[in-house]
C-alpha angles and dihedrals in degrees: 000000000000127000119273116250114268119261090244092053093041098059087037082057089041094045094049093056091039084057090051097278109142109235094242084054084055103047084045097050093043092043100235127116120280097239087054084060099042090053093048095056093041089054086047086061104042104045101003082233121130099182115111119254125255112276130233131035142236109329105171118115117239092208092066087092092058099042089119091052100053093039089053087046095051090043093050090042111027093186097042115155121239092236090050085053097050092045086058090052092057093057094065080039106257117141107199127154126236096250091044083056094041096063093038085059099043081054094061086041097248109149136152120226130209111227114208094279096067093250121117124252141224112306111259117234079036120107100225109243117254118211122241124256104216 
């Protein structure tokens, strides 16, 4: 995501197309795309603000209300797949992507690790089951 535009060269954009200027003269003269100035002028009218908006956007995880849930589902099945974890999501009616699930459960420090033979390992943040002695 690139920088805003500073406040000096947003209100000399501003005061060119105030004076006549188009707003595509102005964005060509400024050097700035047309759409930035288009924007800017909309917000000036608008609001009669020049300072740039708050970047970013929502980054909270909506998988942080079913964390109990994936965890138990990891625990109770220590391989199990992305896509069978994601299927198990939508029927509680969570969509999610895979990439969406991967980092939530990186975040909990949930991986799985290849050992030499190219099969995967016991899942790390995971107690490896012991069997029982009857």
């Amino acid at each position: 995501m690139g920088k805003p535009l500073s406040i000096d060269l947003r209100s000399r954009i501003a005061g060119e197309v105030e004076l006549g200027q188009s707003r595509r003269g102005a964005a060509r003269r400024f050097q700035v795309a047309p759409s930035s100035v288009i924007r800017l002028m909309s917000r000036l009218r608008a609001s009669g603000d020049l300072a740039p908006r708050r970047q970013g956007g929502d980054r909270r995880s909506k998988l942080k209300p079913h964390r109990d849930f994936i965890l138990g589902k990891v625990k109770e099945v220590p391989d199990i797949t992305l896509a069978e974890l994601a299927a198990a999501l939508a029927e509680r009616g969570v969509v999610i992507h895979l990439s969406n699930l991967s980092r939530f459960l990186r975040s909990e420090n949930l991986t799985y690790k290849k050992n030499a033979g190219g099969r995967r390992a016991a899942a790390s943040g995971c107690a490896p089951e012991t069997p029982s002695v009857d």
